[in-house]
C-alpha positions in Angstrom: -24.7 35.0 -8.2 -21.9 35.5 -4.7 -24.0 33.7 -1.9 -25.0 36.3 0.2 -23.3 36.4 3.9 -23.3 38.6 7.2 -20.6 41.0 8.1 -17.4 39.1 10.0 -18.0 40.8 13.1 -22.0 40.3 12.9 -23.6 37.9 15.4 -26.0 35.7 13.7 -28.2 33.0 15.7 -29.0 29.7 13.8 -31.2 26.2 14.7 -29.3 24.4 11.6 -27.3 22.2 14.4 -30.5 21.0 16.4 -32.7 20.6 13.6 -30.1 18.2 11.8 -29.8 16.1 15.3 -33.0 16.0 15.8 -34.3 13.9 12.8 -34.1 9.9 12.6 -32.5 8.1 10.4 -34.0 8.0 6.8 -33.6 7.8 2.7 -31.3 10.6 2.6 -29.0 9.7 5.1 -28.7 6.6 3.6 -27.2 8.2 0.3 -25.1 10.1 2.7 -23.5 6.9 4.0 -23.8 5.5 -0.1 -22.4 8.2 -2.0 -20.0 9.4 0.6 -18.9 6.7 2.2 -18.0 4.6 -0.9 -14.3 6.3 -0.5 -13.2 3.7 2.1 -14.2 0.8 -0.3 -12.3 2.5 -2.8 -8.7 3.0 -1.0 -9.4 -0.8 0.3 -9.7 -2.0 -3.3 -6.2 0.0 -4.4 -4.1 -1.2 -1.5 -5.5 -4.5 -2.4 -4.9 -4.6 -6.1 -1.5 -3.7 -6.3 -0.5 -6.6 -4.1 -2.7 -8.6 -5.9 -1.6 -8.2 -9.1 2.6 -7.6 -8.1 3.0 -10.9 -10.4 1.3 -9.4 -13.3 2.6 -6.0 -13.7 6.5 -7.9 -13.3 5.5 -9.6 -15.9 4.1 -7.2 -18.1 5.7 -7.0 -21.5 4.7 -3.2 -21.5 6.1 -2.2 -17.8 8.5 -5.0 -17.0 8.8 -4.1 -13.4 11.0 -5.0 -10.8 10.3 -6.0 -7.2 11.6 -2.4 -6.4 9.7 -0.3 -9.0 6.3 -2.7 -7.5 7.7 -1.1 -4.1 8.4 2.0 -4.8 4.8 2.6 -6.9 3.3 1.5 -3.6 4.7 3.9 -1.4 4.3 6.8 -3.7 0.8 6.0 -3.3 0.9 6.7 0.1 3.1 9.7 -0.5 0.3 10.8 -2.5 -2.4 9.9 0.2 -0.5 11.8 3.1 0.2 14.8 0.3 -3.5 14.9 -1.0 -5.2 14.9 2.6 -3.1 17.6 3.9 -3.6 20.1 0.6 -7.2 19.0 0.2 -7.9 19.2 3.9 -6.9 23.2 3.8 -8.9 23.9 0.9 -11.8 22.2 2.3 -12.3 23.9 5.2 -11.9 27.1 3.4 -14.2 26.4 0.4 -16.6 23.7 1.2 -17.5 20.1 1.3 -19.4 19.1 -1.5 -16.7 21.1 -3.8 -14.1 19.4 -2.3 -15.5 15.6 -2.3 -16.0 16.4 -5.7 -12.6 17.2 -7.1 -11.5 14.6 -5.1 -13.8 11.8 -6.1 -12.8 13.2 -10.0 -8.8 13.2 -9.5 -9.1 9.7 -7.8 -11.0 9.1 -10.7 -9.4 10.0 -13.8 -6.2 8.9 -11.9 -6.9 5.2 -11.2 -8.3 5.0 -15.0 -4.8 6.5 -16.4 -2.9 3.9 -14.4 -5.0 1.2 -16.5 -3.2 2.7 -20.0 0.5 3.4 -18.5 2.7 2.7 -21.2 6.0 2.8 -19.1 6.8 2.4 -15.4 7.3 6.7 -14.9 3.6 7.3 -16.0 2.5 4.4 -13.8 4.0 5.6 -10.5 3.0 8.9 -11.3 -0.8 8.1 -11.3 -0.6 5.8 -8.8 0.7 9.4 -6.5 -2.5 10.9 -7.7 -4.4 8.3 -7.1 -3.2 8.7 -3.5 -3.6 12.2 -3.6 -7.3 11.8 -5.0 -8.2 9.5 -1.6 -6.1 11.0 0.9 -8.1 14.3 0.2 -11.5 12.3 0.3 -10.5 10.8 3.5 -10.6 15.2 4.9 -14.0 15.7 2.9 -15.8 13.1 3.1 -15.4 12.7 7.0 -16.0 16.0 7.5 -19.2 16.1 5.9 -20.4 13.0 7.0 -20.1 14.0 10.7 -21.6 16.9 9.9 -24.2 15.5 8.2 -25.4 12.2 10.5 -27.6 13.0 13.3 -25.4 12.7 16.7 -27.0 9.7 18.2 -26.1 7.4 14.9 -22.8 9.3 14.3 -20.6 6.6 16.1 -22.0 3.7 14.6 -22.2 5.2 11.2 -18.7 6.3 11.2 -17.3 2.6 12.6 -19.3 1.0 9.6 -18.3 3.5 6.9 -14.2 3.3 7.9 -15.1 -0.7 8.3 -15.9 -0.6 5.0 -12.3 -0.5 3.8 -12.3 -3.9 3.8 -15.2 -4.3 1.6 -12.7 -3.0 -1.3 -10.3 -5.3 -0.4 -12.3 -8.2 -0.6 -13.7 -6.8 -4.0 -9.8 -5.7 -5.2 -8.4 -9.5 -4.3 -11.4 -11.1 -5.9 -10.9 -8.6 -9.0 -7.7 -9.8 -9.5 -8.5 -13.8 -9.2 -11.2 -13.2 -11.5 -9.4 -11.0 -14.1 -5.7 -12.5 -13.3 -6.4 -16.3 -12.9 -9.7 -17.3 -14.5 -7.9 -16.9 -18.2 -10.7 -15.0 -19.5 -8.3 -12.5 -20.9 -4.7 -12.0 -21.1 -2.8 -11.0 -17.8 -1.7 -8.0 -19.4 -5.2 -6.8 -20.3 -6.3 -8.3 -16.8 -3.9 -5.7 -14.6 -5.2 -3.0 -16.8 -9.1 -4.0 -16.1 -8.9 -4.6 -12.4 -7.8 -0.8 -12.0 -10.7 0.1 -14.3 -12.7 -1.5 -11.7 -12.3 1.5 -9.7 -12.6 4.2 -12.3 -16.3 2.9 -13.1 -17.2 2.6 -9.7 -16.0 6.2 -9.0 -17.8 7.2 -12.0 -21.2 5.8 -10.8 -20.6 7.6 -7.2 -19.6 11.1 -8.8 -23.2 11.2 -10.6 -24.8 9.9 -6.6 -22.6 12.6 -5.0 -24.7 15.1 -7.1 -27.8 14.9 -4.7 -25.6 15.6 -1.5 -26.1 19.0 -0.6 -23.6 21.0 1.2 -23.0 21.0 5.0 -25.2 23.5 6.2 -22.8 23.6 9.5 -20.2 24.9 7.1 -22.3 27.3 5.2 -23.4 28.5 8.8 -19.8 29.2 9.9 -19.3 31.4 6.8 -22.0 33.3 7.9 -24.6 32.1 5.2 -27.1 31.2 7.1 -29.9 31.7 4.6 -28.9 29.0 2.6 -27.8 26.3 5.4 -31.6 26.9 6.7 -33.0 26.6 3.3 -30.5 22.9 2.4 -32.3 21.4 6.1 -35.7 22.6 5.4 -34.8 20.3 1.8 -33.4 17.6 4.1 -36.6 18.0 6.4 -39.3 18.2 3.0 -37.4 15.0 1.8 -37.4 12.8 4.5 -41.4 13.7 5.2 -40.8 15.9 8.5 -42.9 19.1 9.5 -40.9 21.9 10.6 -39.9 22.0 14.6 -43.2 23.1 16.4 -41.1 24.6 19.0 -37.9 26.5 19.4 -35.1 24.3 19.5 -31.6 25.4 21.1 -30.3 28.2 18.8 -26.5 29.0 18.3 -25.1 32.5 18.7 -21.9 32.8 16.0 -19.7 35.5 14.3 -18.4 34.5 11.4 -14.4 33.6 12.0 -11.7 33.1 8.9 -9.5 29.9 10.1 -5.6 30.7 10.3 -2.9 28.8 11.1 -2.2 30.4 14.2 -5.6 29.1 15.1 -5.0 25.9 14.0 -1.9 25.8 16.3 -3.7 27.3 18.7 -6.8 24.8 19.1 -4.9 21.8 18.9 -1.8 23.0 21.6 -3.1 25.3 23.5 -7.1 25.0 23.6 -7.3 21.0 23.0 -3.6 19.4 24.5 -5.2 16.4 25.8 -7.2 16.3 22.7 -3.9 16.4 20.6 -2.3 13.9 22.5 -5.2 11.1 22.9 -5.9 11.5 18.6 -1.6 11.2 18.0 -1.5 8.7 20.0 -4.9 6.5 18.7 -3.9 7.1 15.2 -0.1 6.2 15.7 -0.6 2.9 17.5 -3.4 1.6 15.0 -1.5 2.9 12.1 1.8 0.9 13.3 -0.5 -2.3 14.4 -2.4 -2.1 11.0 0.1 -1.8 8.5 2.5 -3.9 10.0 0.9 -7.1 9.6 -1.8 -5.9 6.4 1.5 -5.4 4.3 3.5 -8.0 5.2 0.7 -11.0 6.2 1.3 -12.4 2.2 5.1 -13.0 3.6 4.2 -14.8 6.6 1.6 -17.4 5.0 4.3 -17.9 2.1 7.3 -18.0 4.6 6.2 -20.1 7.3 3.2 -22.1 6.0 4.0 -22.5 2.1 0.7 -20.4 0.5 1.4 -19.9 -2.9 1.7 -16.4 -4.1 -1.7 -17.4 -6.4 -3.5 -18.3 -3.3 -3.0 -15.7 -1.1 -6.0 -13.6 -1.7 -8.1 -16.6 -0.9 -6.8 -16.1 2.9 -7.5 -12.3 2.4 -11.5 -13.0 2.5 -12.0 -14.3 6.2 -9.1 -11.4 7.1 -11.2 -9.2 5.8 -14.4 -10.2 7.0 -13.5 -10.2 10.6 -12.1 -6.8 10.3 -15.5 -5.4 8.3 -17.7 -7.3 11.2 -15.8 -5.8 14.3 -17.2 -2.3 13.6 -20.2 -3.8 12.1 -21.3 -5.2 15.3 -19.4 -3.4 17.7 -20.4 0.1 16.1 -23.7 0.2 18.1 -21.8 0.4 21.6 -20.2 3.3 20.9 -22.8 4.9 20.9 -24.5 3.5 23.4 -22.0 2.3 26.3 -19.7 5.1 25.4 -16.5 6.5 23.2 -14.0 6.0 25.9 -14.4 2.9 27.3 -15.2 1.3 23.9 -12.5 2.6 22.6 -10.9 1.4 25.5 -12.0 -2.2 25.6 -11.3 -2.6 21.7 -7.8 -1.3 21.9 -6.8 -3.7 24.6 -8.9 -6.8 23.7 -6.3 -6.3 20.3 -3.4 -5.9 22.2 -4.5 -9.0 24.2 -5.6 -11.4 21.4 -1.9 -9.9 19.4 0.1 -11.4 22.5 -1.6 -14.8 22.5 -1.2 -14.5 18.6 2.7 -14.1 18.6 3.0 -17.2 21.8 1.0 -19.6 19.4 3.0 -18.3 16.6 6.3 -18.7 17.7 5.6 -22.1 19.5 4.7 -23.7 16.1 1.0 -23.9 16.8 -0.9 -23.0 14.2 -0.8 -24.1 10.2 -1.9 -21.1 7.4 -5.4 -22.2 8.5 -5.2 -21.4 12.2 -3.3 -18.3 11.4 -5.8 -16.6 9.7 -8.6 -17.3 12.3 -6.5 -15.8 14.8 -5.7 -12.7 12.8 -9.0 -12.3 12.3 -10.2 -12.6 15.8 -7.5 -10.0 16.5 -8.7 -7.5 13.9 -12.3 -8.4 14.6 -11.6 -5.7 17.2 -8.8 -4.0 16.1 -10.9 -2.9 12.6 -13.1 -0.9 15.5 -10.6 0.4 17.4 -9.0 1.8 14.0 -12.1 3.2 12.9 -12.9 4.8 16.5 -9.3 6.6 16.3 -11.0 8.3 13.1 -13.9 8.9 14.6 -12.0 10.4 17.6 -10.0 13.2 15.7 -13.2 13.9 13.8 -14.9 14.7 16.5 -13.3 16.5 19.3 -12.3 19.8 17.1 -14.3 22.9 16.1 -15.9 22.8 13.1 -14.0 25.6 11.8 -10.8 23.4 11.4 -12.3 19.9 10.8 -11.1 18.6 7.7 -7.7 20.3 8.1 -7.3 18.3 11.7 -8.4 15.0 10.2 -5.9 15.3 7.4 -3.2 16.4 10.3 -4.3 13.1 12.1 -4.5 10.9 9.0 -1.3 12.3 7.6 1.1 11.6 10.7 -0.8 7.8 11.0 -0.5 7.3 7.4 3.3 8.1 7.4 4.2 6.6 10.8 2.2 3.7 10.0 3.4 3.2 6.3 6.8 3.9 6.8 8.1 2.4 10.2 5.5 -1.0 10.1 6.0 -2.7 6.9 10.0 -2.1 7.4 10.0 -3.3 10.5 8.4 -6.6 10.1 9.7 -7.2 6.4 13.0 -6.9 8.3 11.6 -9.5 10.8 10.7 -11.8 8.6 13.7 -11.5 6.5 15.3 -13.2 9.9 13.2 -16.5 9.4 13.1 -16.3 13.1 9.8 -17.1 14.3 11.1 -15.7 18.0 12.0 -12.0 16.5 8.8 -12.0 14.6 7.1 -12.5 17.5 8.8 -9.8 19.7 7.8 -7.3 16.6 4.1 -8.8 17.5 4.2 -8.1 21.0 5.7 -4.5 20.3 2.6 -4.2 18.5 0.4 -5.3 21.1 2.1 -3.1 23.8 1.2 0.1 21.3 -2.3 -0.9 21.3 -2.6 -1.3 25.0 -0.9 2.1 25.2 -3.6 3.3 22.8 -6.0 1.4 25.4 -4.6 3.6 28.7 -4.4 6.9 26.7 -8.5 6.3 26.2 -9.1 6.1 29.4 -7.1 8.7 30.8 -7.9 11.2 27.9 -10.5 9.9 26.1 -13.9 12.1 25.9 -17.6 11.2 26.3 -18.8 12.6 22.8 -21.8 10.1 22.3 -25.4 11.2 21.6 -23.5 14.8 21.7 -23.8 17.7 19.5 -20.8 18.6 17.1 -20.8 21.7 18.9 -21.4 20.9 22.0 -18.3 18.1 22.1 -16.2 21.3 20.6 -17.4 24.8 20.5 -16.9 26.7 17.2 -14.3 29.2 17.3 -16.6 31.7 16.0 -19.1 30.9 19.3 -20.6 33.6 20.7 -21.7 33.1 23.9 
């Protein structure tokens, strides 16, 4: 049966907002964070294995790639990522959350687990840009709903923790591939092939978790159905053991308003410029920092300090672990001493740490060992200052466009950040030249300090706030 919804021009009044804000943290948002969140541990694991396992699919007597074709697979993944947030983005502001992290979850899904039976190298990059397309649209769902979702005094923290969590997977993807690659319990062949089933049964396990997440009731209140958003958070309420409010809480006045992309254009140049600028700015600098030295950190330990290829992943695990702990620890503060100068403080403090980096680096000060602490005591706080550029362009639009801005905002990151980084420092390091290395730090460091001014100057005090009272819905009536 068609859900039933008011009239476009109708005015409807709703608590939906207030009554999700105003519970406390229990079960269900728990399986929110669980079932939703899982999407960051999953990309982490794929970037991961396919530089784990680069050795293994060269050679494979079935794919016999090149260094080139290993390359080239890698970047169609992120083709796929920038391709699948954009399209899946549109759709799921127009037709819903849980639909959306659905199909998503089940592309990524069946995707990754084709990848494990490619016969030839065309049908391997060809899932590996689905597989892309499968997370970049999770990345538009899944942080949509999960804003929507969290009540607003955990919503920093949660979100830090949850994009943190990237790292999780890539601890799990480079221990995967030891395990499956190195321990000679199967044949290297068979080993490539199981470490990219690893993901496929995860995603399985979270599909059949996802099936208790209800849809956003903000969304379903946007539409105009505000019969069943009331009904899904008097569920929420009945499940986590709260009574109904006992007193009116703050009501919203809406007419239902059909997104365009003249609105879109519209809200983010016109309605939100400084808004625009502070998220293109966040995402751009953290997307350059990041992927410049995560993609080419296996060439400077194997370059400059002699790691063997086999033993790279071992240096991944304290890397990883100082970028998982920074919003671990850090997350809290955002919420409680504030977005911007948080964001503020953990932009520079990486910008800082970066410079001191590239002057022991390029003195000859430090031996594989000491490299790795310092990256990640660097990373530490730039893996929260990462995760609070997400949080950032999550946050400061109307709910009408949400996933469709966070796809914008992940899309130009993704490609600026995928593209110009690993180039420029594999071109670096090509040099041998620990001096021009360490100028392509410090440009890296300037970015991040530049990320660090735009916060303050720009940078909004969203925390403990409302989604719609940080950005008022386009359909707003009053």
């Amino acid at each position: 049966m068609k859900p039933q919804s008011v009239a476009r021009d109708e005015v409807v009044e709703t608590d939906v907002p207030a009554r999700l804000d105003r519970l406390r943290w229990g079960r269900f948002h728990t399986l929110v964070v669980v079932a939703l969140g899982i999407t960051w541990v999953l990309d982490g694991l794929e970037v991961t294995i396919t530089g784990s396992i680069a050795g293994a699919l060269k050679s494979s007597p079935v794919l016999h790639l090149t260094d080139t074709q290993v390359g080239l697979a890698a970047s169609l993944y992120l083709v796929g990522a920038v391709a699948g947030a954009l399209f899946f983005g549109w759709l799921t502001d127009r037709l819903g959350r849980k639909k959306l992290f659905t199909v998503t979850l089940g592309l990524y899904l069946a995707a990754t687990a084709a990848t494990a039976l490619s016969p030839d190298f065309v049908t391997f990059a060809l899932f590996r840009l689905l597989t892309g397309a499968g997370i970049g649209g999770e990345y538009a769902a899944i942080n949509s709903a999960i804003q929507e979702l969290i009540p607003a005094r955990y919503r920093g923290h949660t979100d830090l923790v949850i994009n943190g969590s990237f790292w999780l997977g890539a601890a799990a993807g480079a221990l995967g591939a030891v395990v499956l690659l190195d321990s000679g319990w199967v044949s290297a062949e068979i080993g490539w092939r199981l470490t990219f089933g690893l993901g496929a049964v995860l995603g399985l396990g979270i599909l059949l978790l996802r099936h208790w997440i209800p849809e956003s009731p903000r969304w379903l209140m946007l539409r105009g159905r505000i019969a069943e958003a009331e009904a899904i958070v008097a569920d929420i309420e009945r499940r986590m053991d709260v009574a109904p409010p006992d007193r009116p809480l703050a009501r919203l006045r809406l007419r239902p308003h059909g997104l365009t992309m003249a609105d879109v254009a519209s809200t983010l140049f016109r309605l939100y410029p400084r808004r625009t600028v502070l998220g293109l700015v966040l995402m751009a600098t953290q997307a350059f920092f990041y992927n410049a030295i995560f993609f080419t950190y296996a060439l400077v330990l194997g370059r400059f300090y002699g790691v063997a290829d086999a033993d790279v992943g071992l240096y991944l695990l304290p890397f990883a672990a100082g970028n998982f702990l920074g919003p671990l620890l850090l997350g809290r503060l955002f919420d409680s001493v504030g977005r911007r100068p948080m964001i503020a403080i953990t932009y520079a403090m990486s910008g800082l740490l970066l410079f001191a980096t590239a002057w022991l680096f390029v003195h000859g000060m430090l031996d594989a060992r000491g490299q790795t602490i310092a990256w990640s005591v660097v990373f530490f706080f730039a893996s929260a200052a990462a995760s609070s550029a997400y949080l950032t362009v999550s946050e400061s639009f109307p709910l009408e466009l949400r996933a469709l801005a966070i796809a914008l905002f992940y899309a130009f990151g993704t490609a600026l950040g995928g593209v110009v980084g690993p180039w420029l420092f594999g071109s670096l390091i090509g040099t041998g030249e620990r001096t021009a290395i360490g100028w392509g730090y410090a440009l890296g460091a300037l970015l991040m300090m530049v990320g660090a001014a735009a916060a303050v100057l720009l940078g909004i005090a969203a925390e403990r706030r409302s989604l719609e009272d940080v950005a008022a819905p386009l359909g707003r009536a009053d």
